[in-house]
C-alpha positions in Angstrom: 0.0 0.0 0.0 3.1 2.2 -0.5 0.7 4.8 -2.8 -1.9 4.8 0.0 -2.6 8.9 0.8 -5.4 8.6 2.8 -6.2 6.4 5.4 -9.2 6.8 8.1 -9.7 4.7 11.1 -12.6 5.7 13.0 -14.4 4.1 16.6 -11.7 1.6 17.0 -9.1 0.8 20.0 -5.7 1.0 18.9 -3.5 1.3 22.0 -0.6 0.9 19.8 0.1 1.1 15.9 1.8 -1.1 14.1 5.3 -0.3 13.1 4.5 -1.0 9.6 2.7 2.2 9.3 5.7 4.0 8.4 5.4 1.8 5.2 3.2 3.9 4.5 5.3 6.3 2.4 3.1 8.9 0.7 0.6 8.8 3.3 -0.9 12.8 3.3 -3.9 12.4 5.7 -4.8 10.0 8.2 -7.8 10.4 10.4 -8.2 8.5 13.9 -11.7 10.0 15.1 -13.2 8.7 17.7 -10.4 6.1 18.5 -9.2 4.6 21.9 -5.2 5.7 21.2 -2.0 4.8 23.3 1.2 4.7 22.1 0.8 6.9 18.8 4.0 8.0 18.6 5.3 5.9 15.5 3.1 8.9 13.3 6.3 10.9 13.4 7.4 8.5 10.8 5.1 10.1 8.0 7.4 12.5 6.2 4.7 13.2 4.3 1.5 13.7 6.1 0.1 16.6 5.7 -3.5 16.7 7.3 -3.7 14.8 11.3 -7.4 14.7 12.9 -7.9 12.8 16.2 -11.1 14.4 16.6 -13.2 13.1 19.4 -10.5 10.6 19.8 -9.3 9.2 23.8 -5.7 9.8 23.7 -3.9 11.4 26.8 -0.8 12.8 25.5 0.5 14.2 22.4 3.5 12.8 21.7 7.1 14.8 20.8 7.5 12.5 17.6 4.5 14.7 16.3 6.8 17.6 16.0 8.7 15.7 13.3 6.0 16.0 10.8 7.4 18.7 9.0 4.7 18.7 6.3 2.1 18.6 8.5 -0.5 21.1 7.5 -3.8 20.4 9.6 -3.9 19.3 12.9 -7.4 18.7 14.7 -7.4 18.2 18.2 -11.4 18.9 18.5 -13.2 17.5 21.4 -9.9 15.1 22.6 -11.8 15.3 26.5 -9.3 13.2 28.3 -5.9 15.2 26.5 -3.8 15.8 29.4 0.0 16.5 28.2 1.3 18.3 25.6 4.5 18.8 25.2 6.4 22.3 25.2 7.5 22.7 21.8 5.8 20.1 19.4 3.5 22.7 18.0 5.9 25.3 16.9 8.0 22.7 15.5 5.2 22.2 12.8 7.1 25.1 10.6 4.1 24.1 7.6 1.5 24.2 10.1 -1.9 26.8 8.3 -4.9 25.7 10.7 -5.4 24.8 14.5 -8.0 23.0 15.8 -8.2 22.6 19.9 -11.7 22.7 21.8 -13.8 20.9 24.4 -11.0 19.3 26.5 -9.8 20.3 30.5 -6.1 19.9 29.6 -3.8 22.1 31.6 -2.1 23.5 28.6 0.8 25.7 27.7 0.9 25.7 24.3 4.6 26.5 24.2 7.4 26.2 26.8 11.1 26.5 27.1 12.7 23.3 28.0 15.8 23.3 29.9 14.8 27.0 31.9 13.4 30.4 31.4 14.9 33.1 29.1 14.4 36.8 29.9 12.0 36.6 26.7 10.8 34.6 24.0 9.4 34.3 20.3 7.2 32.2 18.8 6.5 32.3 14.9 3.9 30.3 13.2 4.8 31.5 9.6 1.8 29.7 7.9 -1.0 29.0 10.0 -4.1 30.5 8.7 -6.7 29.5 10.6 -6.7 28.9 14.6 -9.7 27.7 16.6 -9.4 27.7 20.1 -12.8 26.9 22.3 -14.2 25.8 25.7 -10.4 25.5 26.7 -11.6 26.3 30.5 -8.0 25.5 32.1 -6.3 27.4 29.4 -4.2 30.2 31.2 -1.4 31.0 28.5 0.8 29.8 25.3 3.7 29.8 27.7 4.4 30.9 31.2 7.4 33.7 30.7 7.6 36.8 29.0 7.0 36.3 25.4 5.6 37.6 22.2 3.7 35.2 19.2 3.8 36.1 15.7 1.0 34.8 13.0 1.9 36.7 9.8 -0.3 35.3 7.6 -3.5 34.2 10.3 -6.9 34.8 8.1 -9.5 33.6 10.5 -9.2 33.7 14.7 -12.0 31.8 17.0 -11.3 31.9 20.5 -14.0 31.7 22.8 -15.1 29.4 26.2 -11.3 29.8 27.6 -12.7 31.4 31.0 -8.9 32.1 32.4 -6.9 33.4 29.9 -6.7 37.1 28.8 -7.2 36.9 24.9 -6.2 40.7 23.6 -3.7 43.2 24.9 -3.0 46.5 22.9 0.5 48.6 23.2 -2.6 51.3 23.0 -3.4 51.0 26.4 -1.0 49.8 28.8 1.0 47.2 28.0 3.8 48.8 28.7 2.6 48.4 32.1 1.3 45.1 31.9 5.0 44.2 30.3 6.7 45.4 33.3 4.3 43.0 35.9 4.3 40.4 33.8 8.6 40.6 34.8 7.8 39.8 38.0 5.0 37.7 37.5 4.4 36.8 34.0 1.6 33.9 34.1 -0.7 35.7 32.7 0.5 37.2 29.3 -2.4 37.6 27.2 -2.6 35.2 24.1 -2.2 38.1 21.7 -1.2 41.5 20.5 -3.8 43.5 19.2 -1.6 44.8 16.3 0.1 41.6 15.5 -3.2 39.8 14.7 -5.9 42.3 14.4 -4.6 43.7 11.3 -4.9 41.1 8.9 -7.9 38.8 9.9 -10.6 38.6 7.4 -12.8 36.2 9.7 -13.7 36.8 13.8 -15.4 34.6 16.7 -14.7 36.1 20.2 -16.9 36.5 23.5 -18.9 39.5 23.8 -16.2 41.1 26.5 -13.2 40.5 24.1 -14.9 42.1 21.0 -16.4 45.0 23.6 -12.2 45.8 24.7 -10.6 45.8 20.7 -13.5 48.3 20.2 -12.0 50.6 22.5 -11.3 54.2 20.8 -7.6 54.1 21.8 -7.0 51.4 18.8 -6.8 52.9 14.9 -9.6 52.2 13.1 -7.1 50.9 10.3 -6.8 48.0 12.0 -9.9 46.3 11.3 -9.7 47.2 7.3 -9.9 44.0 6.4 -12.5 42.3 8.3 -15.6 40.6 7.2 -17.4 38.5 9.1 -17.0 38.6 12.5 -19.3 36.1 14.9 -20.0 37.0 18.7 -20.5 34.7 21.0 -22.3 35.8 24.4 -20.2 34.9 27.5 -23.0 36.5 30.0 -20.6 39.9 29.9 -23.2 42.5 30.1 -21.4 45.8 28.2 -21.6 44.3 24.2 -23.8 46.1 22.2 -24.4 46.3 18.1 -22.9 50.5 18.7 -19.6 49.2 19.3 -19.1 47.5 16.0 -19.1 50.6 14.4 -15.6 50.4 13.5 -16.2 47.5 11.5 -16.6 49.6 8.3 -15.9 46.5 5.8 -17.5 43.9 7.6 -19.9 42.1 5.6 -21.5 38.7 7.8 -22.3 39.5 11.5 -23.4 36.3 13.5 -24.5 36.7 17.4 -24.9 34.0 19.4 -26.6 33.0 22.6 -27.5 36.4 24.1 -30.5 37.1 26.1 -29.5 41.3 27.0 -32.6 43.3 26.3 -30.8 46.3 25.3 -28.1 44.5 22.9 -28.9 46.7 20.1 -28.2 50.3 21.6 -25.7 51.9 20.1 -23.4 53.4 22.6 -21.3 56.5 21.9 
């Protein structure tokens, strides 16, 4: 089966794969929804793969050899409820990486760390990823616990919603300088993103109702949403969102609200 390029598995208990999957030579996707996994680790084999889903799947760790797919493309971690380790560094290792999936799981993630000690500061790049979905993370505090910045030059389309503890947005516009210099002393709760890194070149939004409510601030140029489109709101019971502040939106085309029960949602606020 050495011109196999697909291969889906779905609803099965594989606690180990065979080491004859690395036969598997031209494999580009390979779906394990909804499996029992162990021992997965013999993936990193597939110099090829390109697309990864374990959607639904029960697997409790992520393991390194993932980071070795170098042509991995797609990785979709959806709804993985008992994910409990991932390892600092697999994901950013994934240089070919363009969309994100990670929802519906309580796994006590940092989505990067430093192995080996912390620096004064770091970087991450993803240099391709186009598409990240982030939801119903609810122990989700940060992408890593030290000062650092993330860069996403070429992200299209941002959902992040249901992560309860972690700070989303932060803006150079209004006080990060100040938030820089606590976050020296104690830096666990960085925001995920800056507001000009990202911001700027999104074409597609889903946020909760209190994130969209603080990028609509006045302090941030109204250049920076040029290129919006749709944007999607999803009610997370804050109770200062309303239509007026989307005013800035001046190119959006789709608006989609979700879940919200405020009377006075469509006043339009000054």
């Amino acid at each position: 089966m050495s011109k196999l390029r697909g291969l889906a598995l779905s609803k099965m208990q594989l606690l180990s794969l065979p080491q004859s999957v690395h036969l598997l030579s031209n494999l580009q996707t390979l779906c394990l929804d909804q499996c029992v996994l162990g021992d997965i680790s013999i993936i990193g084999n597939l110099e090829k793969l390109e697309n990864l889903s374990l959607v639904d799947s029960d697997i409790e760790w992520l393991p390194n050899e993932i980071g070795e797919l170098t042509q991995l493309r797609l990785l979709d971690l959806s709804s993985c409820w008992n994910l409990k380790v991932i390892p600092p560094n697999v994901i950013s290792k994934l240089t070919q990486l363009e969309e994100l999936y990670m929802g519906n799981t309580f796994v006590k993630w940092e989505f990067e760390g430093k192995e080996g000690g912390a620096e004064a500061s770091a970087t991450f790049v993803f240099p391709k990823v186009i598409f990240l979905k982030l939801w119903n993370l609810s122990e989700l505090r940060t992408f890593y616990s030290g000062l650092h910045t993330s860069e996403w030059p070429l992200l299209k389309r941002l959902e992040v919603y249901g992560c309860d503890k972690v700070k989303i947005f932060t803006s150079g516009f209004f006080g990060f300088r100040n938030s820089v210099v606590r976050q020296l002393t104690i830096p666990t709760q960085q925001p995920l993103f800056l507001v000009e890194k990202v911001i700027s070149n999104l074409e597609e939004l889903k946020l909760g109702g209190k994130d969209i409510t603080m990028i609509c601030q006045d302090h941030l140029p109204k250049h920076l949403f040029q290129n919006l489109k749709s944007l999607e709101v999803v009610s997370d019971k804050s109770d200062n969102f309303s239509i007026g502040s989307l005013q800035r939106f001046h190119n959006m085309e789709k608006l989609e609200l979700r879940q919200f029960i405020q009377r006075d949602i469509f006043k339009w606020r000054g």
